[in-house]
N, C-alpha and C positions, 0 to 999 in steps of 0.2 A: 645367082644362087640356085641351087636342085631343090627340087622339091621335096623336101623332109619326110613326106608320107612314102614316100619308095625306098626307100631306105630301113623302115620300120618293121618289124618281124609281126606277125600276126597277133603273139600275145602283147607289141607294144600298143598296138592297136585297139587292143580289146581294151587294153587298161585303159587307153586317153578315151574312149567314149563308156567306160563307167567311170571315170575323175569326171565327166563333163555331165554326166547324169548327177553323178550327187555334188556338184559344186556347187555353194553356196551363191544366188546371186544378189548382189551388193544392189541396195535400192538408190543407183545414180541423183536421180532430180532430190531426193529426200538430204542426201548430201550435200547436193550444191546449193541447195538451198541455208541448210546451217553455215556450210561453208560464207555464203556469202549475207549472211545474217549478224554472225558472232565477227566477222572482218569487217563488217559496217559499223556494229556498238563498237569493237576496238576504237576505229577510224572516231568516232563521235566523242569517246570517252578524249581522243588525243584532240580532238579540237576544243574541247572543253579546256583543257590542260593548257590550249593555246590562246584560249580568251583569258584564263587565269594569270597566266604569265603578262597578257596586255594592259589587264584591268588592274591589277595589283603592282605590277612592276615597271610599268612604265613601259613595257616595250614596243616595240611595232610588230606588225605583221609579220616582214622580212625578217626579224629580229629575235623571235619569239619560237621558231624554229626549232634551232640548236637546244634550247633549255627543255623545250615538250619532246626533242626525241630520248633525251637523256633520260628524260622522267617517264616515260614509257618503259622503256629499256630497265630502270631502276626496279617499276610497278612489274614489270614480265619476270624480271629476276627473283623478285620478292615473293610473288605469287608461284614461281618455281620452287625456291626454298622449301616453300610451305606444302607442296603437292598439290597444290589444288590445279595451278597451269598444265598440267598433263592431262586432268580432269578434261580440263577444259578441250584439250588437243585431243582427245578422243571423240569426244562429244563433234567438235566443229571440225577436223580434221584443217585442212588448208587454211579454213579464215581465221585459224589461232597461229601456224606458223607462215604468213606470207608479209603480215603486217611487220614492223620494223620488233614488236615484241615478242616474235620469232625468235631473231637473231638473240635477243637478251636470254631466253629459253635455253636457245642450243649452247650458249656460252656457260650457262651456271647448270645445264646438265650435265656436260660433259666435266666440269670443277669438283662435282658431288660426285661423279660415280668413280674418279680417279682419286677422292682425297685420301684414302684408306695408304696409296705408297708417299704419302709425305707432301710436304708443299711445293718444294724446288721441281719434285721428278715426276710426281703428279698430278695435281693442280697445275703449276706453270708449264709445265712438258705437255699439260692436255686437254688445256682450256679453251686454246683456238683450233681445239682439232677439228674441230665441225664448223664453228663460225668464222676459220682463217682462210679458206678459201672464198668464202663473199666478200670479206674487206679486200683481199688481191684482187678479186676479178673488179671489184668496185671503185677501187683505186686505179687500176687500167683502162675501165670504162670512164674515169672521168677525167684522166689523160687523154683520152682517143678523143670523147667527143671535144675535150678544149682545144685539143689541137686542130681540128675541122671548123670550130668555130674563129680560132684564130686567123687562120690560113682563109674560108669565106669574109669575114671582116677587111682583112687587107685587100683582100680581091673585090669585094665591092668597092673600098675608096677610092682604089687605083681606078675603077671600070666610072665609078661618077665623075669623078676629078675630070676627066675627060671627055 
């Protein structure tokens, strides 16, 4: 690839080092830090959610899973509804959308900002437009790895047996 500054006219030049003089710069560690502050309470609130599920309902560890990502997922959506989850995604940037209460966000954001054309054309036509490619890529990735762990499992029994 050329080198982009050869190419450039002398006033485009001039512009990118006044855009670089007055650019705002973003306080990194101050960010990573909430980022992974508010993804930690998240994570903590969901482990709660999964002693809740064990202690009251009988479940197991393994078991208890399925029921706390729903209720995360439910608790993200609900707190979307209400505005406050955006709040919150500004505030923590990453460690509000990496947790699985991301995904419940991007699903009932993108439901709210399309409900104004209808429910079939809007809503439904526009609910996975953000969170439908993580369920595909997620559903392939967990094809791929089963199929590698399949294919290793057989290939071990076949290599002990022997």
């Amino acid at each position: 690839m050329a080198n982009i500054n050869k190419t450039k006219t002398p006033q485009q030049i001039q512009y990118d080092q006044l855009e670089k003089k007055h650019e705002i710069k973003r306080p990194l560690l101050k960010n990573c830090i909430r980022a992974f502050f508010i993804g930690g309470l998240i994570c903590v609130i969901g482990q709660a959610v999964t002693y809740f599920y064990i202690y009251f309902f009988n479940f197991t560890e393994q078991t208890a899973g399925n029921p706390t990502v729903a209720t995360m997922v439910f608790f993200a959506m609900l707190l979307t509804g209400f505005g406050m989850y955006d709040k919150l995604g500004q505030f923590s940037g990453a460690g509000s959308a990496v947790p699985v209460t991301g995904f419940g966000n991007a699903v009932i954001s993108a439901a709210i900002e399309h409900q104004t054309e209808g429910y079939v054309l809007g809503v439904g036509g526009n609910i996975f437009k953000l969170a439908g490619s993580v369920i595909v890529f997620g559903v392939f990735s967990a094809f791929v790895v089963a199929l590698i762990k399949t294919i290793l499992i057989r290939y071990c029994k076949k290599f002990y047996e022997n």
